[in-house]
N, C-alpha and C positions, 0 to 999 in steps of 0.2 A: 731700738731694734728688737732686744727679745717679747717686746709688746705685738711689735709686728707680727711676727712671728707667730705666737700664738693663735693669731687674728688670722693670718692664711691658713694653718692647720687648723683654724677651726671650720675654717671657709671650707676646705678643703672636704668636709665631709658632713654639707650642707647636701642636702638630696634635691633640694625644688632647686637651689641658684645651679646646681649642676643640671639637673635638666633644663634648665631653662638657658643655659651657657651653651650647652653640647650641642642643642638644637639653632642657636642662633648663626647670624652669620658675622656680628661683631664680636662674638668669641670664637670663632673658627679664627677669626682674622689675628685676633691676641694672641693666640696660640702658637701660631704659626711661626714664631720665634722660632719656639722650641720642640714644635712635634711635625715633623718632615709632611703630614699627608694625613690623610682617610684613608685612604689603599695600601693594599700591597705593593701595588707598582710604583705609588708615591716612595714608601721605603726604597725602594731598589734603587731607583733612581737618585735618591739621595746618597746609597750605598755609592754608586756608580761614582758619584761626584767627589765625595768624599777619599774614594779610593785612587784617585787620578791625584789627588793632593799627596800622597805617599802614605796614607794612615789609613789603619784597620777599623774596623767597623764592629758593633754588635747591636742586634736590629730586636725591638722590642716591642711587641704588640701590645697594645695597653691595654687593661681590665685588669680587675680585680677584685674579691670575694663574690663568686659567681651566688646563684641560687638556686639550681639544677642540675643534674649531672649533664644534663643534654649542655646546659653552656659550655659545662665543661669541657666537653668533646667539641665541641664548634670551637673554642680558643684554641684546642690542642691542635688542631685541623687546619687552625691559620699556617701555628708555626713549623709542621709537616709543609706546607704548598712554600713556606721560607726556605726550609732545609733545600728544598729540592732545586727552588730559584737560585739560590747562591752558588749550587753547583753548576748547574745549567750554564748561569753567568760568570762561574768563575770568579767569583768576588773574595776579596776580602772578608770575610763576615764569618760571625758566629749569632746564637740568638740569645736572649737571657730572659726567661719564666718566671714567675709568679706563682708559686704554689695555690694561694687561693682564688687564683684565675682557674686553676687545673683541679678546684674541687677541694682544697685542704679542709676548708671550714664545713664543710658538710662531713666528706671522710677521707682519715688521713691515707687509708688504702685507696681507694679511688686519685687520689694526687700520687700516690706513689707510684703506681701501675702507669698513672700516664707521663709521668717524668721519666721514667725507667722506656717506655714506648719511645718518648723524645729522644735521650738519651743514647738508645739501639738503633735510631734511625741517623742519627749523628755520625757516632761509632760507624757505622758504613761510609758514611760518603769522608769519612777524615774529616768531621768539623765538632765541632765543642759546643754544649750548653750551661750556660749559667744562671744556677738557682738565686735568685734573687734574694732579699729577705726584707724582709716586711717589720712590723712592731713587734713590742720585744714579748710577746704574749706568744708569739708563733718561732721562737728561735729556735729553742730546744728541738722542735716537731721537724723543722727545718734542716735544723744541723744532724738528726736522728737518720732522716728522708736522704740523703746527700751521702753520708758516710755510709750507708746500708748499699745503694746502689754503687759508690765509686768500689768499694769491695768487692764486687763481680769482677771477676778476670777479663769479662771481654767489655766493660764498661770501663774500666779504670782508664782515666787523665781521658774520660770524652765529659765528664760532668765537674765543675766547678760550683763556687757560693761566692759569698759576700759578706764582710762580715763589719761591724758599726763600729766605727771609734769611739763613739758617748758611753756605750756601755760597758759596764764594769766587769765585765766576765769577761768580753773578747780578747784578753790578753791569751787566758786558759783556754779556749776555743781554738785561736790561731797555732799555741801551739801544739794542740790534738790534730788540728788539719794538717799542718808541717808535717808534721809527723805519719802521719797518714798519706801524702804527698797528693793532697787533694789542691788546688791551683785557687788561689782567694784574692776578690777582689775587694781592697779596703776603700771602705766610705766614713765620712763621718756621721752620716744619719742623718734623716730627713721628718722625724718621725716626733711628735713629742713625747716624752715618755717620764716617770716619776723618779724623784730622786735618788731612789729607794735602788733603782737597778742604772740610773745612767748619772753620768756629768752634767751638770747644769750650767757649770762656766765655762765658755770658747776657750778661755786660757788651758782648763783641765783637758777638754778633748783635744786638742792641738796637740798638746804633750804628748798624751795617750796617741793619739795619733802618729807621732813622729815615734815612738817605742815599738808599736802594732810595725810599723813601716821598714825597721831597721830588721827585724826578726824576720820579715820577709822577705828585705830583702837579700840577709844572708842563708836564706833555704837554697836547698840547687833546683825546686820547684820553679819555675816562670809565674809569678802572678801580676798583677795590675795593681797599682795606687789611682784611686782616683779620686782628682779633686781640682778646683783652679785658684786655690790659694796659692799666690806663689812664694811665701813662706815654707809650704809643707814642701813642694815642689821642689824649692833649693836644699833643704835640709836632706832632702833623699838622695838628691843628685851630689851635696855634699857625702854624706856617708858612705855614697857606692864611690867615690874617687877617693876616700880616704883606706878603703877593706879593698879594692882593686878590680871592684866588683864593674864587672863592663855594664855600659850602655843597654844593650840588647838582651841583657839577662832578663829584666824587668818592662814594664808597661808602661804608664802614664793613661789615664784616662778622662776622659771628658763628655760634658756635653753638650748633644747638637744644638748649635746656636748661642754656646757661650764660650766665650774666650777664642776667637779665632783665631786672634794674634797670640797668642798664647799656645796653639795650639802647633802654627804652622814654626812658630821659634823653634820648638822643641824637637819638632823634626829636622828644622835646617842643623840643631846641633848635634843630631846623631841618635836620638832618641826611640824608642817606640813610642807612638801614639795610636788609640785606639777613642774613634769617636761612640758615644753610645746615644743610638737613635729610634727617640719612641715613634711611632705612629696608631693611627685607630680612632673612631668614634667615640671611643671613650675617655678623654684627653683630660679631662675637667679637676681630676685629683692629684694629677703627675702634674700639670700645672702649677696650682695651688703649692704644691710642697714644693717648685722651683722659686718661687715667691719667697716662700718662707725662708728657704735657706739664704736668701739673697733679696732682702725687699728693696734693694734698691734698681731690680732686674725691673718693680711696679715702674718707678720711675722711669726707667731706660725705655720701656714697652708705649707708657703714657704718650711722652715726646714723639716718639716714634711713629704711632697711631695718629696722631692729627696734623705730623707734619706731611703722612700721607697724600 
């Protein structure tokens, strides 16, 4: 499996098989697992559906490291016509950014201006943005970006992050965010990364993970776990019944198109769930890294596809 793995992350950031993926129609169709649409309106819609199941939503435009600042203003511009849709509709939903969709890699001010723009336009209608986070090259830049803006008085608890269980700092991290009482979503990471800064054994991030999770969830902040291991799953739901910690304090997070049984349990038992739902044209690399984490998801996709 960690062969695999490699092999999707590397897939992953193949320039020709992704153009030649994003433009086909048998990759539209493999996708479609896991990324609700090409529109806007396909997200909504899926938001819609999702929300009728009793769980909250966060809607994700896909792209990332633009090469223009003009892209950058066209991604931001998507997730502005989001903001405004969810209110409109009344939905469940928040949205969750990509800093180098928003211009990071070109300049770090040009992403900060427009995440703080996001951020401000959130803050008004009462909904929340979550900064994403990418390889561990952009953490710092990231977690720099996030705590500068949650610091404004009229920003603070409208912007959130995310933060990897493989890596070896995120313990220090989570508890500068705590402490800061910025709202964090834990992941284990999707990203390959050197040994030098992450865990290389599932056994080590698992741990780390169930540690990053317990700190969490004794913050009186609200933040999200997400993951569909149901190991890490039970150990949290163990821990918050052992500290008294309710149900609703915390999250559960997941994603579209995996684990439905899993998803819908967790509600009938009392839980938050929040689905996290990409959509967009540019689908080809969130893909890829859904692979990776999970190649047995190839499999499940393959079957799937020709029993069509």
């Amino acid at each position: 499996m960690p062969v695999l793995r490699s092999v999707f992350i590397a897939l992953s950031k193949n320039r020709m098989l992704r153009g030649l993926s994003e433009r086909s129609v048998v990759g539209r169709r493999m996708s479609s697992r896991f990324v609700a649409g090409m529109e806007i309106s396909d997200a909504l819609r899926a938001a819609e559906a999702v929300n009728q199941q009793g769980m909250a939503v966060t809607l994700d435009s896909l792209g990332e490291s633009v090469t223009s600042e003009m892209e950058a203003h066209q991604g931001a511009g998507i997730y502005h016509q989001l903001l405004d849709a969810i209110a409109e509709k009344k939905l469940n939903a928040n949205i969750s950014v990509k800093l180098t969709q928003m211009g990071l890699e070109l300049s770090p001010k040009l992403a900060e201006t427009i995440a703080k723009s996001l951020a401000e336009h959130a803050s008004r209608l009462d909904n929340f943005v979550r900064i994403d986070m990418e390889d561990s090259s952009l953490t710092q830049a990231t977690l720099d970006i996030v705590r500068r803006l949650h610091a404004r008085p009229d920003l603070r608890g409208a912007i959130g992050i995310v933060i990897q269980a493989y890596l070896y700092r995120s313990e220090a991290d989570i508890e500068q965010l705590a402490a800061d009482g910025i709202r964090v979503r834990l992941c284990k990471g999707a990203y390959k990364e050197p040994v030098e800064v992450a865990f290389a054994r599932k056994r080590d991030v698992d741990a780390n993970y169930i540690r990053l999770a317990e700190i969490l969830l004794e913050s009186p902040i609200y933040h999200g776990l997400a993951t569909h291991d149901e190991a890490m799953i039970a150990a949290a739901k163990s821990f918050a019944a052992r500290q008294g910690i309710e149900p609703k304090h915390f999250e559960f997070q997941m994603l579209y198109g995996v684990r439905r049984d899993l998803q819908r349990n967790l509600v009938r038992e009392g839980y938050n769930v929040r689905v996290y739902i990409p959509f967009g044209r540019e689908w080809y690399p969130y893909f890829m890294r859904r692979l990776a984490e999970r190649p047995a998801n190839a499999v499940f996709l393959a079957k799937n596809f020709f029993r069509a």
